[in-house]
N, C-alpha and C positions, 0 to 999 in steps of 0.2 A: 849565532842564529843560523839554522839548518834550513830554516823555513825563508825561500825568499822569492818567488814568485807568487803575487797573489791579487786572487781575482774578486772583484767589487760584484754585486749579484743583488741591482735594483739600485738607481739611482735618483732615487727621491730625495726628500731634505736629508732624510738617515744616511743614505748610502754616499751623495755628496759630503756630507761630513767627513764619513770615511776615508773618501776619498783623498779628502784635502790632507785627514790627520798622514795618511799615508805615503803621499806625495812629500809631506814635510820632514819627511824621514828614509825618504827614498834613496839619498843617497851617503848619507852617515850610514844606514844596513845595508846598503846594496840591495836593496827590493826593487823587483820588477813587478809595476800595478798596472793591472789593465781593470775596466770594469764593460758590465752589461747590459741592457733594460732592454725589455720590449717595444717600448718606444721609441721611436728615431728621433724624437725631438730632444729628450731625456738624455738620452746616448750622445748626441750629435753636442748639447749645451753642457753637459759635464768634460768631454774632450776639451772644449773648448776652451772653460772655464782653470781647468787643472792641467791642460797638455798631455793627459793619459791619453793611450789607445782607447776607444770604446765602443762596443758593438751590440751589436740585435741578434743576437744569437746566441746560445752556447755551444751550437756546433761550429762556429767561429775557428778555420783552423788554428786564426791568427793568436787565439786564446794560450794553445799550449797545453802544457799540463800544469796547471797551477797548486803549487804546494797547500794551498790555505785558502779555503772559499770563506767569503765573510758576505752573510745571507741577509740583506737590509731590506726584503719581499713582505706586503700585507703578510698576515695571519686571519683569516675567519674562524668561528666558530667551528668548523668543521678541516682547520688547518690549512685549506688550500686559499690563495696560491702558493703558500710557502710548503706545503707537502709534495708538492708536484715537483718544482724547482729541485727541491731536496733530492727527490727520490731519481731526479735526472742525473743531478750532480755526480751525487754518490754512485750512479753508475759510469759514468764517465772516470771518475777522476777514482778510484778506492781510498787510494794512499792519501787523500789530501785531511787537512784539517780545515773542518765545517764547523764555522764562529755565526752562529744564531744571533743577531742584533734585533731581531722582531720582538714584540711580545707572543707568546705560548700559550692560547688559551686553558690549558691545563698540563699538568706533569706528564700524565700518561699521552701516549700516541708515536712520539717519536720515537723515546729507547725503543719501540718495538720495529721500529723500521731500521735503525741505523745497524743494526747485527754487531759487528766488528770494526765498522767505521768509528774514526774520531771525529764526535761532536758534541762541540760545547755549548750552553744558554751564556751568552755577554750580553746581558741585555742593554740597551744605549741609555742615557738619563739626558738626551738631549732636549732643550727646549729653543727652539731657533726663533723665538721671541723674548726673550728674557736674559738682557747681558751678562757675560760671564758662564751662563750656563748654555751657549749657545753652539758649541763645538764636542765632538765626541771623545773628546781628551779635556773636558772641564769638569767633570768629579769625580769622584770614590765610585765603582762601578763593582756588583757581582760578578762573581763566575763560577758555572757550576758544569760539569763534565758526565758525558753518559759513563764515563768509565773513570778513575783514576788516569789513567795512561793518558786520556784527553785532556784532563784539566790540566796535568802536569804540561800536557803537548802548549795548549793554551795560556800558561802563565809562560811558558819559554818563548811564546812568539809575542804577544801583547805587552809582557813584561817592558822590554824596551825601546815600546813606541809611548805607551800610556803613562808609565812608572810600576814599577812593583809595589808601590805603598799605594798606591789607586786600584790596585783587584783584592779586592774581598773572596777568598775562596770559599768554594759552599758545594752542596750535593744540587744534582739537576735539580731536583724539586724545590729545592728552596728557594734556586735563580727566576724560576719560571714562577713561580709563588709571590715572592718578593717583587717580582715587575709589576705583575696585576695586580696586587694589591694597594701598592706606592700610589700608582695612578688613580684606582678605585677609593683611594682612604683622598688624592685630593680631591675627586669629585665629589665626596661625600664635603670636606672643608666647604668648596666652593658653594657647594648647595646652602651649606648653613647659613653663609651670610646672605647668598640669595636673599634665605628668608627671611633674618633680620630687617635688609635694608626693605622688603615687602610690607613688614613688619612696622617699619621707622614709615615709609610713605602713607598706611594709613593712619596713622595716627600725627602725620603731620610734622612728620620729625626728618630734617634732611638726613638721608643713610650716612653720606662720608662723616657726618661730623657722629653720630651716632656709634659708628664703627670706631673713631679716632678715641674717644669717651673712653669706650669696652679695653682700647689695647694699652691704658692706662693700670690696666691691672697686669700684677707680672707673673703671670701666664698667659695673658690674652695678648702680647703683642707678633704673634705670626700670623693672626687672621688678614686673610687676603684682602682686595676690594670685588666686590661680586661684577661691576661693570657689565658687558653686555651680555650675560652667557656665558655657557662651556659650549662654547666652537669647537673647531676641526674635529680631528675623528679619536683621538687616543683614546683621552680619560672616555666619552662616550662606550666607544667601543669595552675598555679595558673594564667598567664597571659594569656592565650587564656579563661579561664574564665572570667577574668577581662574585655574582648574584646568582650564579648557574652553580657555582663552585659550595656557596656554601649550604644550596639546597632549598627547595620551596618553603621550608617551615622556616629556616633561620635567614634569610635577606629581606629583610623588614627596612633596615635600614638604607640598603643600597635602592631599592625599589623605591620607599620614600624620596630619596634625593634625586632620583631621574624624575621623580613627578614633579616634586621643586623647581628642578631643574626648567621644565616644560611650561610649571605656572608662570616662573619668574621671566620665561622669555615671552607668554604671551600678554603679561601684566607691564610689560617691559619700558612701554611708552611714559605708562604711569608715572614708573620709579625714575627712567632718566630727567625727568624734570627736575627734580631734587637732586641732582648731581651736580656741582661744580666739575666735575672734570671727566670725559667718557675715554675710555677704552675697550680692553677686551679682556676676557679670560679664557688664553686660547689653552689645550694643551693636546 
């Protein structure tokens, strides 16, 4: 591996992850990890936490020149902050390889920024509530490259931190396709049972037993439990992307499941009565 200094860029749950997977591999490669966030607290609890350097800046001289920037920064609608960062990086660093962990709210916007830089969509399939899938090395993961040259740059550096039988290679669009939708298809899941168990409380029917009934059919045993909502910000965010994507005459469905979404948190008191056991459905 040619690639061995490498920089963390955004130290959230994603970018901790990272962190971790990287550190655990730090010295079987020989990699040098620093990471960075704009926050000092973020910065200051991830050092802590992993023993990496980590700072508030990217003008950090202490950063270096890091071979491989791995980009764990929101994404909005309109790309930033993750465009800003990018378009920093990339002028900082040229030579480096830019590993995109965000979701992408569409294919298009970045090949037209990166020119001749290598960067790739890796998108993360972390869920830091749900055992097993709770680290950024617990599954099967895309990757897709603005260029061949990237993807290839990107399976030679991930390769043997992740596994090579854990990267799925694909075209930039697919990778960036593939994250929003995954997300967007379980908020639509989630929604459904929403309405079910909404469903099961008017009529007087406890949801969980109602739901356990349904997954007796053998297709129906991945239905989730609806619990209290779709919390945190992913699936939220990643389906109204999903819903921009496929255009005002065809998101019927994704549109419906965020108003689900809204009944069942406001009907919410209702349906937890009828629950034996409460949780959440974060994602």
């Amino acid at each position: 591996m040619s690639d061995k200094r490498v920089l963390v860029v955004g130290l959230g749950e994603v970018g901790r992850s990272v962190l971790r997977l990287l550190v655990r591999h730090e010295e079987r490669l020989g990699l040098d990890v620093k990471g960075v966030d704009k926050s000092p607290e973020a910065a200051n609890d991830a050092m802590h936490a992993t023993g990496v350097f980590c700072t508030t800046g990217l003008d950090d001289a202490m950063l270096g020149a890091p071979d491989v920037v791995s980009l764990c920064v929101p994404c909005g609608e309109d790309f930033e902050p993750l465009y800003i960062v990018l378009a920093v990086a990339m002028h900082r660093w040229r030579a480096a390889l830019f590993s995109i962990e965000s979701t992408v709210p569409r294919p298009g916007g970045v090949p037209a920024l990166v020119e001749d830089r290598d960067v790739i969509m890796f998108p993360h399939r972390l869920s830091p509530h749900d055992e097993g899938h709770d680290e950024a090395d617990s599954d099967v993961r895309v990757m897709g490259g603005v260029t061949s040259r990237a993807l290839h740059r990107g399976i030679r550096f991930w390769g043997p931190i992740v596994g090579l039988d854990r990267i799925i290679a694909c075209t930039w669009e697919e990778a960036v396709l593939c994250k929003v939708m995954e997300n967007a298809a379980r908020f639509v899941e989630i929604a459904l049972v929403e309405e079910i168990a909404m469903a099961a409380e008017r009529h007087g029917v406890e949801p969980h037993r109602l739901l356990d009934l349904m997954r007796t059919k053998w297709n129906m045993g991945h239905l989730p439990e609806p619990l209290d909502g779709i919390g945190r910000h992913c699936l939220p965010k990643d389906v109204e992307f999903a819903a921009k994507l496929t255009g005002d005459k065809h998101n019927c469905l994704f549109s419906a499941a965020m108003d689900t979404d809204d009944a069942y948190q406001t009907d919410l008191d209702a349906v937890i009565k009828h629950f034996k056991k409460f949780g959440s459905s974060k994602g």
